[in-house]
VOMAR-166045 format. One line per 4 residues: number of its first residue (from 1); their letters; for each residue x, y, z of C-alpha. Coordinates in pm, whole numbers, plus 50000, padded with zeros to 5 digits. Last residue first. Example, Ala and Ser with C-alpha at 12.3 -4.5 7.8 and 13.67 -1.06 7.14 Angstrom:
BEGIN
2 = sa = 51367,49894,50714  51230,49550,50780 .
! end
This chain:
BEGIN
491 = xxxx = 52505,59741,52072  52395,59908,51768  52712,59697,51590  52660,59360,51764 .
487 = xxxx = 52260,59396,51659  52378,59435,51278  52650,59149,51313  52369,58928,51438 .
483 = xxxx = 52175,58989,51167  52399,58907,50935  52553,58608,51019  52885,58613,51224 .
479 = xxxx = 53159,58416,51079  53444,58327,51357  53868,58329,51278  54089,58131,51465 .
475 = xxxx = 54423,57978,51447  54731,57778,51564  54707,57630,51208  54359,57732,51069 .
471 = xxxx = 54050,57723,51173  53707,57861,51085  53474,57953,51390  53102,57945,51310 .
467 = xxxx = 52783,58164,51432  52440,58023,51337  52314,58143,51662  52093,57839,51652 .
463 = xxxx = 52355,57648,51667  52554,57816,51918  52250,57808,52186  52166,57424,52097 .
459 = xxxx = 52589,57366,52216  52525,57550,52489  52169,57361,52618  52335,57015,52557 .
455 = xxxx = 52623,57154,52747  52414,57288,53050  52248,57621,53065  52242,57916,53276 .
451 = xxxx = 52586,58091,53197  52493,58006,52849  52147,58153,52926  52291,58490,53077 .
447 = xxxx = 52569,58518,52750  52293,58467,52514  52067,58761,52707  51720,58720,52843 .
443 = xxxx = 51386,58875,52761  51231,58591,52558  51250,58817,52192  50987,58728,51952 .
439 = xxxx = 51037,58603,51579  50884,58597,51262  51124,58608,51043  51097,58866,50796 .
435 = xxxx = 51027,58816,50456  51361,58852,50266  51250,58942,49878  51257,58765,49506 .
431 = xxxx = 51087,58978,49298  51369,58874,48972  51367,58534,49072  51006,58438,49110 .
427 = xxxx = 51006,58597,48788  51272,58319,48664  51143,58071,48854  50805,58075,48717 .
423 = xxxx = 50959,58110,48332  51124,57727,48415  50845,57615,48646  50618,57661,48266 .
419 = xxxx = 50934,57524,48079  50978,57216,48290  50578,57120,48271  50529,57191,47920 .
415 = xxxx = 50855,56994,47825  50708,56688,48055  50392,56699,47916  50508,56663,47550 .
411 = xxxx = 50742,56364,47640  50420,56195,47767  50204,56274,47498  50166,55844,47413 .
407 = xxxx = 50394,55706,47705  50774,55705,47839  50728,55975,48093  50725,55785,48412 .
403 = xxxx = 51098,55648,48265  51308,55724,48569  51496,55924,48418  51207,56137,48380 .
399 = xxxx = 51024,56104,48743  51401,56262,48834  51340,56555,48615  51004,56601,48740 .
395 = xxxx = 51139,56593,49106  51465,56863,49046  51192,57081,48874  50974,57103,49213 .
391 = xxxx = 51330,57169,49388  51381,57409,49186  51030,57592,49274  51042,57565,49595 .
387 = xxxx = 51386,57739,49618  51290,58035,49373  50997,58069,49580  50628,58123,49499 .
383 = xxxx = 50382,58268,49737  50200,58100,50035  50203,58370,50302  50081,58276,50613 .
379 = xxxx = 49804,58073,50752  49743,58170,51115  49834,57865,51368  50048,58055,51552 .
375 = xxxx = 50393,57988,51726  50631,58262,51775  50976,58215,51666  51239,58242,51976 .
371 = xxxx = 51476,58517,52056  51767,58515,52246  51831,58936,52297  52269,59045,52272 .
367 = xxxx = 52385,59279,52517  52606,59025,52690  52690,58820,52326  53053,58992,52329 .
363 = xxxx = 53122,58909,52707  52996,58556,52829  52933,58405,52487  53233,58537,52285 .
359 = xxxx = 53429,58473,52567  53343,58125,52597  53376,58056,52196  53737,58240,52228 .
355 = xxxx = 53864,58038,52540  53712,57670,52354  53917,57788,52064  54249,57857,52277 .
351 = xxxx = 54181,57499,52495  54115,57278,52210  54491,57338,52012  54368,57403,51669 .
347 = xxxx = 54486,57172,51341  54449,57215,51025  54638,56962,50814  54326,56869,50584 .
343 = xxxx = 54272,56503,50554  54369,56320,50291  54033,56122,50194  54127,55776,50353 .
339 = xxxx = 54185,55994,50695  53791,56104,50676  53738,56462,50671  53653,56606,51007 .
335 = xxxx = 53940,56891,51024  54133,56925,51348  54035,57060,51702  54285,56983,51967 .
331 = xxxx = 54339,56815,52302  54688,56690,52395  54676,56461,52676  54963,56370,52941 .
327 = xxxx = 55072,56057,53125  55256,55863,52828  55163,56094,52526  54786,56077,52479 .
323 = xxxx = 54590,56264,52166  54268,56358,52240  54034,56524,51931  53774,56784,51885 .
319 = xxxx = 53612,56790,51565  53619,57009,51271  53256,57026,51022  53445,57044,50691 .
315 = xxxx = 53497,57382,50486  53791,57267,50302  54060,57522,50412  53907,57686,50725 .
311 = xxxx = 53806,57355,50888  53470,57385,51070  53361,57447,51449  53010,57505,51518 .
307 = xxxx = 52857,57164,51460  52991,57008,51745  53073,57331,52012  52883,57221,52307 .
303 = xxxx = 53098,56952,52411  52955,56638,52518  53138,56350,52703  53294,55949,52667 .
299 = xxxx = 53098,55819,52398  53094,56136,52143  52738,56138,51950  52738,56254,51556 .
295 = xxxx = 52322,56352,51503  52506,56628,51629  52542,56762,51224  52211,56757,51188 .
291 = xxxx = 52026,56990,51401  52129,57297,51146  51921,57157,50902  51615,57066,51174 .
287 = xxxx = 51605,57412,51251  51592,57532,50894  51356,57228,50806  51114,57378,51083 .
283 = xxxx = 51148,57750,50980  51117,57659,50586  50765,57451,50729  50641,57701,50981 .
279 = xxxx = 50644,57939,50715  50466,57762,50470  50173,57668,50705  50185,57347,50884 .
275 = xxxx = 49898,57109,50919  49810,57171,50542  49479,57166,50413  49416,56857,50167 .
271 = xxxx = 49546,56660,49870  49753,56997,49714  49918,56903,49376  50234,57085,49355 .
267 = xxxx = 50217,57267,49043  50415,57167,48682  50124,57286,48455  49998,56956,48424 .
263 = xxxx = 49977,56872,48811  50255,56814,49000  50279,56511,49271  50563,56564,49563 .
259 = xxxx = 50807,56254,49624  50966,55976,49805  51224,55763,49620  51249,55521,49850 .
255 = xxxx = 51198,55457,50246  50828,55651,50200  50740,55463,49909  50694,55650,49624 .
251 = xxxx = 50375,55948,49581  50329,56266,49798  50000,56501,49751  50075,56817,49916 .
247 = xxxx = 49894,56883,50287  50155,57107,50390  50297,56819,50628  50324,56586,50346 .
243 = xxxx = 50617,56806,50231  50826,56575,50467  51081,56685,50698  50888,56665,51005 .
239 = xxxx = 50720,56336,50955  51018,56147,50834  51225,56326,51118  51026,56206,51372 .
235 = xxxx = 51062,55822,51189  51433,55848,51270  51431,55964,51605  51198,55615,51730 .
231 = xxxx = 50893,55614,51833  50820,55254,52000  50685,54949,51863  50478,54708,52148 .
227 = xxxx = 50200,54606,51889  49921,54739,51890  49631,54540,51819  49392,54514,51535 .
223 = xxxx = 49038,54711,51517  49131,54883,51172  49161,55211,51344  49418,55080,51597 .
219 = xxxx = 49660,54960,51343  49675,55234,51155  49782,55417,51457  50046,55111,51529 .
215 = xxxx = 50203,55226,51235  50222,55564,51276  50344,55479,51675  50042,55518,51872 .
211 = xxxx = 50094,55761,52177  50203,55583,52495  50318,55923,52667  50660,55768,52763 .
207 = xxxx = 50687,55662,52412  50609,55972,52299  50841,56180,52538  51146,55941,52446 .
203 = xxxx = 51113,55982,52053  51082,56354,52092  51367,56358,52340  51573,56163,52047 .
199 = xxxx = 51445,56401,51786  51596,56706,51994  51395,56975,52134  51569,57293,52038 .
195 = xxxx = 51192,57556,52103  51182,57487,51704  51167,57153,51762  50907,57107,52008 .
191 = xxxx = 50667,57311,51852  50714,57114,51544  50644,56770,51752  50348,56937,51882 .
187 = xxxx = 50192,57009,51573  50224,56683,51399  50090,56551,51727  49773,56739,51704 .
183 = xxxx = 49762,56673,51352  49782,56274,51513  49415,56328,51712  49256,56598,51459 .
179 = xxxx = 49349,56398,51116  49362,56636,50865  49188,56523,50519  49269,56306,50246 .
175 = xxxx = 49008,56197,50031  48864,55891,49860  48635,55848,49539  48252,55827,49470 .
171 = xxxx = 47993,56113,49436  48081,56239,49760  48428,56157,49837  48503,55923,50079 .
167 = xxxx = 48760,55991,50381  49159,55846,50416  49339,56021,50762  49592,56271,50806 .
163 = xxxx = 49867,56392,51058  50071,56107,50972  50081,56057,50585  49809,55800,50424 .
159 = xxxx = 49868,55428,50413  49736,55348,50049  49549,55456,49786  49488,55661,49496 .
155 = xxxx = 49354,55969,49709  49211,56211,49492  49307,56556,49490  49375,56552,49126 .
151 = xxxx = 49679,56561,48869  49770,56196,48982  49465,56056,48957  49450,56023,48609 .
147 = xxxx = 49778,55873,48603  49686,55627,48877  49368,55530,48675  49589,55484,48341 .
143 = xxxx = 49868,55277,48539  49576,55094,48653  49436,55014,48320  49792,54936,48162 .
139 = xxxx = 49843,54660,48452  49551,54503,48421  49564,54457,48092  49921,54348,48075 .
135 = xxxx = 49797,54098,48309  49485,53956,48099  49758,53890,47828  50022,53677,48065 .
131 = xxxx = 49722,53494,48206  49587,53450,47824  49949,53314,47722  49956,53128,48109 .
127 = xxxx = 49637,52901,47995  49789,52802,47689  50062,52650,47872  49883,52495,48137 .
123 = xxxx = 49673,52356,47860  49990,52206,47703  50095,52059,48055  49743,51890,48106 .
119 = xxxx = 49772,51710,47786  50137,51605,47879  49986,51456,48181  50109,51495,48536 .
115 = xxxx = 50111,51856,48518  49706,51861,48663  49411,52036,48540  49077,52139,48588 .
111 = xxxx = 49142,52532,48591  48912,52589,48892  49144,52313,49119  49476,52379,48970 .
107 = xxxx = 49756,52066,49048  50115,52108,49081  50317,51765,49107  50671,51722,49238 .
103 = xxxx = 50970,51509,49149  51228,51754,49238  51387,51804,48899  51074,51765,48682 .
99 = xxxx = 50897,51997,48942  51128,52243,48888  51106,52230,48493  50757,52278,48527 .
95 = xxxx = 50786,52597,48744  51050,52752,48492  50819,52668,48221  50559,52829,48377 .
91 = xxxx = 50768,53138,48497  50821,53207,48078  50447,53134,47986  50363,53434,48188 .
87 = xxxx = 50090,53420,48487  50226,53223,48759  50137,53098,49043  49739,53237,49099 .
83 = xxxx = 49724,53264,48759  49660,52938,48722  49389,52854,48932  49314,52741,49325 .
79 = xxxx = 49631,52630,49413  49764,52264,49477  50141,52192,49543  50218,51773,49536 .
75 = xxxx = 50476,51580,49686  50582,51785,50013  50807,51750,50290  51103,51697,50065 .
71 = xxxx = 51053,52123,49905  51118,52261,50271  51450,52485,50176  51427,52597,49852 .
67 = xxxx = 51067,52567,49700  50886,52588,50087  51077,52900,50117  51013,52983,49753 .
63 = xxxx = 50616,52992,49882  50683,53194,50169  50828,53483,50097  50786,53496,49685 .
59 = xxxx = 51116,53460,49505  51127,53059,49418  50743,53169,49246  50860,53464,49003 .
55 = xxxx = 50785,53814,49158  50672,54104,48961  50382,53967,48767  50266,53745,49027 .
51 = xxxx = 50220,54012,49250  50222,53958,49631  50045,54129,49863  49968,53834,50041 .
47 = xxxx = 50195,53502,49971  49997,53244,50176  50215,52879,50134  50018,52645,50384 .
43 = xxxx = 50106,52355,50513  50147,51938,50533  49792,51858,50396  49769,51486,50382 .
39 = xxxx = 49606,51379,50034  49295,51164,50032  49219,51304,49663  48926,51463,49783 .
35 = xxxx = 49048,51610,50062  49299,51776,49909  49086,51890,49652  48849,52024,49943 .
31 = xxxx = 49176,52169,50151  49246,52364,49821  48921,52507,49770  48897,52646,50149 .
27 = xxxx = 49263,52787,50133  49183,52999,49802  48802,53092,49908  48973,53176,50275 .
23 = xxxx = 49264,53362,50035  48984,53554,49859  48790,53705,50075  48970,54026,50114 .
19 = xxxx = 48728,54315,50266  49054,54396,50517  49248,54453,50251  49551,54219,50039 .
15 = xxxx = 49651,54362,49742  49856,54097,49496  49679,53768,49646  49831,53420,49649 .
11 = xxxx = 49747,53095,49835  49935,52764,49789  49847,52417,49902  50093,52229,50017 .
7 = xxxx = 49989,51854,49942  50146,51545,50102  50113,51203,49934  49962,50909,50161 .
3 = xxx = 50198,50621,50162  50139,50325,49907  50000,50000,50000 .
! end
C-alpha cells in the first residue's frame, strides 16, 4: 500500500484589505481537493500582497521557502487557478522544469488540470498566454487610473501621511483630510523643535506618553492590536521633513524615492489643508538643518561646540580630538574629513578655541536678545519661491529618468511642465524678497542663558546662533551672520 502524498496548498493575492475574501476561498478550495484526493495537507504557502507579475514563484516569501528549503516535505502543490502561480508562459516553464527536477506535482482546482499529463501541461501552457495577456491589461488600466489621479486631489490609495486620515468623496472616490488626534501631534512635535527639542527627546516623550506609533495608529483604526513598537528619532524626522505636512500630495514609498505630485502645469498638487503653514515649514527644516550635524554622538562627554567648528581650508565640520603621550593629553580641534580622503592639516589646540567661543558668549553676546519664533496657527504667506520651485523641477526631472514619461504625449507633458516652472522661477527670481522672520524676543541675554544652561543647552544656543569659527594652524577666525552682526554693531 502506498503512503499518503502530502499537498501544500498555495494561496496568492497581489493587494491584500481587510474586505479580502479571497485567500479563505483559496485555502477552502484547496483543503476540498485535498480532501478529495485523500492527500495529507502538510502547510500552507499564503503570499499576500504579492504580485505574480513582479515576483517569480522561488522569490515569493513563503512559497520559495517551501521551493528551497522545505521542498522533501511535500509531493504535490495545489492552488486554486493558474494565475494564481504564475501568469507568463516564461515562469511556467520555469515551474515545470522544477517539478521535473524535484519530482513534484502542481495541480489547479478551477482550471481542471494537473502537470502529470502532457495534455494537462499544454493547457497549462495556453492558459499562462491568456494569464500573461489579461495581466498586461491590468496593469495598463491601473497605470491609466493612477495617472489620472495623479493631477487631482484624489487619494489613489494606500497608508496616508501622519497627521491625516483616508475619507470618501461624495459622488465616489477617497480623500485626504487632517486627522485631529495625530495633527495634534504633527503640531506638537514642530513646537518642540523649534523651542531645540531634539528628535531623540521627541522619541522618548512619545513613548513615555504611549501615543500610537504611525504604524500602530493604523493599526488601531482597523480594530487590530498594537503592537509594542516605539517612536523612534528616525521616523520624527520622516514626519517633520516631509512636504506631506503642507497637505501636498506625495507618491513613492516613504523609504524610497519619496516625492511631491505636479499637476499639468508643473504645480504641487495639494490633497488637503496643510497642518503646517509655509512658514512654519522653511522654519522647521531650517532648525532641523542645522540639528544635523550632532546627530554625531561622542561616547565618553559632550561639548557644546559640534557643529560650530569647521576647517578653514575645506569647509568640513572640525572635531575635537585627544591625543595621549605617556601621562599627558593633547586636546585639539582638526578637520573632520575622513583619513582615507587626505585630511586637511588644520589643526587648533582645544583649549584657545574653547577660550574664544566662551568669551564670545559671556562678554561679546552680553547685550545680545535670544529670541524664539512665535507659534500661531494663522496661515501665512503662500507665494512662489525660487527654492520651491527648483526643487519642484529637480522631482520632474528625476520622474524622467526614471521612465514615468515614456507614454503616448508623455514627452510633450514633461517639456510643458519644465518650461512653465522654468519662466516661474525666473520671475520668482527677479521679485525675490527677505520676509521677515517671525520672531519674539524671551527677555534674556545669550551670555545669561549660556551661563544658565548645560552643554546640551550650549551647544543648541551656538547652533541656533548660526555663528562658526574657521581654523587654521594655531588659528581662529568666527563668521557672524547678518543679523547678528547688525545687533553687535547698535550694541
Amino acid at each position: 500500500m502506498e503512503p499518503r502524498k502530502r499537498a501544500l496548498i498555495g494561496v496568492r493575492l497581489s493587494v491584500a484589505t481587510d474586505e479580502s475574501t479571497s485567500p479563505a476561498r483559496q485555502r477552502e478550495k484547496g483543503r476540498l481537493m485535498a480532501q478529495m484526493k485523500d492527500y495529507q495537507i502538510v502547510g500552507y504557502a499564503e503570499d499576500l500582497d504579492v504580485s505574480a507579475t513582479k515576483f517569480r514563484p522561488v522569490d515569493r516569501p513563503q512559497l520559495g521557502d517551501w521551493m528551497k528549503n522545505r521542498h522533501h516535505e511535500f509531493d504535490v502543490m495545489i492552488f486554486w487557478k493558474l494565475d494564481r502561480i504564475v501568469r507568463s508562459p516564461a515562469d511556467l516553464s520555469d515551474m515545470i522544469r522544477w517539478c521535473d527536477e524535484h519530482r513534484k506535482n502542481l495541480i489547479f482546482v478551477d482550471d481542471t488540470f494537473d502537470l502529470s499529463s502532457d495534455l494537462g501541461e499544454a493547457m497549462a501552457y495556453m492558459a499562462s498566454v491568456f494569464a500573461r495577456m489579461e495581466a498586461k491589461k491590468i496593469s495598463a488600466r491601473v497605470a491609466d487610473a493612477h495617472r489620472f489621479l495623479k493631477g487631482t486631489r484624489r487619494w489613489a490609495g494606500g497608508r496616508p501621511p501622519y497627521g491625516y486620515r483616508v475619507v470618501p468623496l461624495e459622488g465616489g472616490g477617497k480623500v485626504l483630510e487632517i486627522d485631529p488626534v495625530t495633527s495634534a501631534i504633527v503640531r506638537e512635535m514642530y513646537c518642540w523643535a523649534v523651542t531645540g527639542v531634539s528628535l531623540s527627546e521627541m522619541a522618548r516623550r512619545l513613548s513615555q506618553r504611549e501615543v500610537p506609533t504611525p504604524r500602530n495608529w493604523i493599526r488601531l483604526q482597523n480594530g487590530l492590536p498594537a503592537t509594542p513598537a516605539r517612536w523612534n528619532p528616525a521616523s520624527i524626522g520622516k514626519i517633520l521633513t516631509s512636504p506631506a505636512c503642507l497637505g501636498l500630495k506625495m507618491t513613492g514609498r516613504s523609504s524610497g524615492f519619496h516625492r511631491i505630485v505636479y499637476d499639468a502645469q508643473g504645480d504641487p498638487v495639494q490633497a488637503a489643508d496643510a497642518i503646517l503653514s509655509p512658514d512654519e515649514w522653511q522654519l522647521l527644516q531650517g532648525v532641523l538643518g542645522a540639528a544635523r550635524p550632532t546627530r554625531k554622538k561622542r561616547v565618553n562627554e559632550s561639548y557644546p561646540y559640534l557643529g560650530s567648528v569647521f576647517c578653514a581650508k575645506c569647509g568640513h565640520v572640525a572635531y575635537r580630538w585627544i591625543n595621549r603621550v605617556g601621562q599627558t593629553e593633547y586636546g585639539y580641534y582638526r578637520c573632520g574629513v575622513s583619513a582615507a580622503v587626505k585630511r586637511c592639516d588644520t589643526a587648533a589646540p582645544m583649549d584657545f578655541v574653547e577660550e574664544q567661543f566662551n568669551a564670545i558668549a559671556t562678554h561679546l553676546f552680553s547685550t545680545v536678545q535670544v529670541v524664539e519664533p512665535a507659534l500661531s496657527d494663522v496661515p501665512l504667506d503662500n507665494s512662489d519661491t525660487v527654492e520651491s520651485i527648483s526643487r519642484a523641477m529637480k522631482d520632474i526631472r528625476a520622474e524622467k529618468d526614471m521612465g514615468l514619461y515614456d507614454y503616448e504625449g508623455g514627452r510633450e507633458e514633461y517639456l510643458r511642465r519644465i518650461n512653465g516652472l522654468a519662466e516661474r522661477r525666473k520671475t520668482a527670481a527677479q521679485a525675490a524678497r527677505v520676509s521677515p522672520r517671525n520672531l519674539l524676543p524671551t527677555g534674556s541675554t545669550f551670555a545669561s542663558e549660556w551661563a544658565s544652561s548645560d552643554i546640551a543647552g550650549q551647544r543648541q544656543l551656538l547652533l541656533k546662533s548660526k555663528v562658526r569659527a574657521y581654523i587654521c594652524r594655531n588659528s581662529i577666525s568666527f563668521l557672524f551672520p547678518e543679523d547678528l552682526q547688525k545687533e553687535l554693531v547698535a550694541a
